[in-house]
Residue, then its C-alpha position, 0 to 999 in steps of 0.5 A: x687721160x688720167x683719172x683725175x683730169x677725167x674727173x676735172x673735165x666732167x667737174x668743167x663740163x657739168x658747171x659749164x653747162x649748168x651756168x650755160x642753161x641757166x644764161x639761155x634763160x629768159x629770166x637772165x635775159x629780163x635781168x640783164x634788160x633790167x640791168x640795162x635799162x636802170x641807169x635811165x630811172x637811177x642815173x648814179x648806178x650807171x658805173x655799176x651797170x656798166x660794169x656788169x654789162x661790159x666787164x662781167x659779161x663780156x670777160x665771163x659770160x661770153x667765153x662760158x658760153x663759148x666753151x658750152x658751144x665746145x662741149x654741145x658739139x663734142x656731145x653731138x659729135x659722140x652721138x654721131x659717131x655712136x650712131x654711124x656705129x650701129x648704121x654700120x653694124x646694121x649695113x653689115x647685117x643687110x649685107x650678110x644677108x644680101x649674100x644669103x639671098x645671092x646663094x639661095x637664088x643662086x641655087x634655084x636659078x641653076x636648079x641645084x634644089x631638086x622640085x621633083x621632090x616638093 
């Protein structure tokens, strides 16, 4: 991947997580409720509210919040690579050591250290 697209995906990622958060509030929530709810006191608005409720936010919206999903599970999928990484490297150790173990009673088992001298 270039430098450049490298830089256009963190531009993406870092917008669309940051218009993502800021959907997944509840102030959003009570704005949008608001949104719904006042073509009931204001009936001529109703066009402009469903406008807002069924043309913006399904066609932006919903599909950033789709890509937000994308970019969360990609992130936790690194995370869980990372981690399997180190568990790995850490299992590798235990073993290592299990081997050390291994010889060590190995040698006491088959007297290859002399007790006499202790």
């Amino acid at each position: 991947m270039s430098r450049i697209s490298a830089s256009y995906r963190r531009a993406n990622d870092w917008i669309a997580l940051k218009l993502g958060n800021s959907f997944s509030t509840m102030e959003c929530f009570w704005l949008f409720n608001v949104v719904a709810l006042l073509p009931l006191a204001c009936p001529q608005i109703l066009s402009i509210a469903q406008y807002v409720s069924s043309g913006y936010l399904q066609l932006v919206a919903l599909p950033l919040l789709g890509v937000v999903s994308v970019i969360v599970g990609r992130k936790a999928d690194e995370r869980a690579e990372q981690d399997h990484r180190a568990i790995m490297g850490e299992v590798e150790t235990l073993k290592t050591m299990q081997a050390e173990l291994m010889e060590i009673l190995q040698l006491l088992h088959c007297g290859g250290v002399d007790r006499k001298e202790e």
